[in-house]
C-alpha positions as a printed NumPy array, in Angstrom:
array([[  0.   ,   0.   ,   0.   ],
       [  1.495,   3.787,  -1.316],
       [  1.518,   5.87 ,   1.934],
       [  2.951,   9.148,   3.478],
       [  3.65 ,   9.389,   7.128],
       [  4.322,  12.456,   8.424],
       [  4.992,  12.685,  12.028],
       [  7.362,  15.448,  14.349],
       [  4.331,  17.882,  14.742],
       [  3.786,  19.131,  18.187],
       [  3.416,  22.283,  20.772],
       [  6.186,  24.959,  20.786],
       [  6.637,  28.296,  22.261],
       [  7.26 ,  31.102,  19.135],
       [ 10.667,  31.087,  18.587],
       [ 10.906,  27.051,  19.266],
       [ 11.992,  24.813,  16.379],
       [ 10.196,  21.236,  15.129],
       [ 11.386,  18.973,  12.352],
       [  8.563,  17.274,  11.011],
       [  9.499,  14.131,   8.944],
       [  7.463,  12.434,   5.948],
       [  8.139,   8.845,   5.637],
       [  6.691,   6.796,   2.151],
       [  6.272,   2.881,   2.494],
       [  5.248,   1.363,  -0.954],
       [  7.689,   2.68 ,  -2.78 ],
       [ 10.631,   4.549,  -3.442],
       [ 10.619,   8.366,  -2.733],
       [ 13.899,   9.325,  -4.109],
       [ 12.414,   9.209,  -8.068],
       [  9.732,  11.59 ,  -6.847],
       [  9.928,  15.397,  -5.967],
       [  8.285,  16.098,  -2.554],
       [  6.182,  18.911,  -1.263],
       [  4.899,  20.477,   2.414],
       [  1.779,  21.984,   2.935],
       [ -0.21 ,  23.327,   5.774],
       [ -3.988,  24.03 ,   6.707],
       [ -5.224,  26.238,   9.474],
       [ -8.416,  26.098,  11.116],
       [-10.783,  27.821,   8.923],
       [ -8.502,  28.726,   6.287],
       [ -7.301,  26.838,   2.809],
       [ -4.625,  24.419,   2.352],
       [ -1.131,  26.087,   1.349],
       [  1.973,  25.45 ,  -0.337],
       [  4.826,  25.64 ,   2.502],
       [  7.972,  24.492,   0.218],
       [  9.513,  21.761,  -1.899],
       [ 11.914,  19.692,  -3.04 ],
       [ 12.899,  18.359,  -6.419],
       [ 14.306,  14.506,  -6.901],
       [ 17.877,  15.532,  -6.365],
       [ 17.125,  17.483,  -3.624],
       [ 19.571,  20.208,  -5.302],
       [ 16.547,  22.265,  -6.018],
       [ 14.024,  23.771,  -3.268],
       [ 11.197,  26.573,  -2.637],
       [  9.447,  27.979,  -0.312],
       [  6.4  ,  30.121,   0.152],
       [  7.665,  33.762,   1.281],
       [  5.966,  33.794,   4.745],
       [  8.619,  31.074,   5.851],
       [ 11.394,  31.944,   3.906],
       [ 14.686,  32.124,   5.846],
       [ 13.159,  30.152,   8.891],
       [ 11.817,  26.5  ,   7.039],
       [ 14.129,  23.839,   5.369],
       [ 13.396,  21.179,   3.564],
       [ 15.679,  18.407,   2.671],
       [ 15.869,  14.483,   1.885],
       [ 17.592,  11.735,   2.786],
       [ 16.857,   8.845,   0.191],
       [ 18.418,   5.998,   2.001],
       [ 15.689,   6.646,   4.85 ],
       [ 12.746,   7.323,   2.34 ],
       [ 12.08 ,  10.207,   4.388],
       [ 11.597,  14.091,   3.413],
       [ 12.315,  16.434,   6.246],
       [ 11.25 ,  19.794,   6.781],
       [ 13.278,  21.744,   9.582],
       [ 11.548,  24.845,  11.26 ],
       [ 12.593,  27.568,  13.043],
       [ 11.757,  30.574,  14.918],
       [  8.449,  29.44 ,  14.453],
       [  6.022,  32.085,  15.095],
       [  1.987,  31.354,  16.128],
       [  1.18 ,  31.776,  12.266],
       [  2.667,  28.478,  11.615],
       [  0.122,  27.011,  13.839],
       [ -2.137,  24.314,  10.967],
       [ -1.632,  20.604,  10.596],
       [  1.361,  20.313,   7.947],
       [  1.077,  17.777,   5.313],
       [  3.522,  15.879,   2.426],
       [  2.613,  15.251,  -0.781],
       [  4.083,  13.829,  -3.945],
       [  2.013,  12.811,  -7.417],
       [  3.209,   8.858,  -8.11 ],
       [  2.594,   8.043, -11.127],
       [ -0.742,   8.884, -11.676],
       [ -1.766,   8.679,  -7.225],
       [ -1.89 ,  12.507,  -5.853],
       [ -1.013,  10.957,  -2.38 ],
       [ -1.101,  12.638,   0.62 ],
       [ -0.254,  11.962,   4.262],
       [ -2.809,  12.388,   7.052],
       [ -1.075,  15.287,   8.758],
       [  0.85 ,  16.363,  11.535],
       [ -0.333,  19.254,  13.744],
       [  1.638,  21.986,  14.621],
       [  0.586,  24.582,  17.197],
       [  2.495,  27.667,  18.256],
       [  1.702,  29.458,  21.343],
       [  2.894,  30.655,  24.66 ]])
């Protein structure tokens, strides 16, 4: 079965850090570029950044710019995204995706709340 795990979410004070890892069983990530989103309550699902097969090529969406990173390690089929001075903006349940094949597959989310 093709799945995404993502796990690492949690509660942080603004200016904490997380990493928040996405794990694929099924099959192979490395052949497939990966990408983070995020939803907060009541608003839409967003783009946070991404990450091409390689991993030498990455973006991010301006609001986390300079504080997110997202990388790969292929011999752990796992896509990582590292975040910092996190601010209580960030607060949404972050998800990975990647399109395989023809499967827009998506994991069932980590939450991530901010807050003092």
């Amino acid at each position: 079965q093709l799945q995404l795990v993502e796990s690492g979410g949690g509660l942080v004070q603004p200016g904490g850090s997380l990493r928040l890892s996405c794990a694929a069983s099924g099959f192979a990530l490395e052949y497939w570029a990966i990408g983070w989103f995020r939803q907060a309550p009541g608003k839409e699902r967003e783009g946070v950044s991404c990450i091409n097969i390689s991993g030498d090529s990455t973006n991010y969406a301006t609001s986390v710019k300079g504080r997110f990173t997202i990388s790969r390690d292929n011999a752990k089929n796992t896509v990582y995204l590292q975040m910092n001075d996190l601010k209580p903006e960030d607060t949404a349940v972050y998800y990975c995706n990647t399109v395989y094949r023809t499967q827009n597959l998506w994991g069932q989310g980590t939450q991530v709340t901010v807050s003092s």
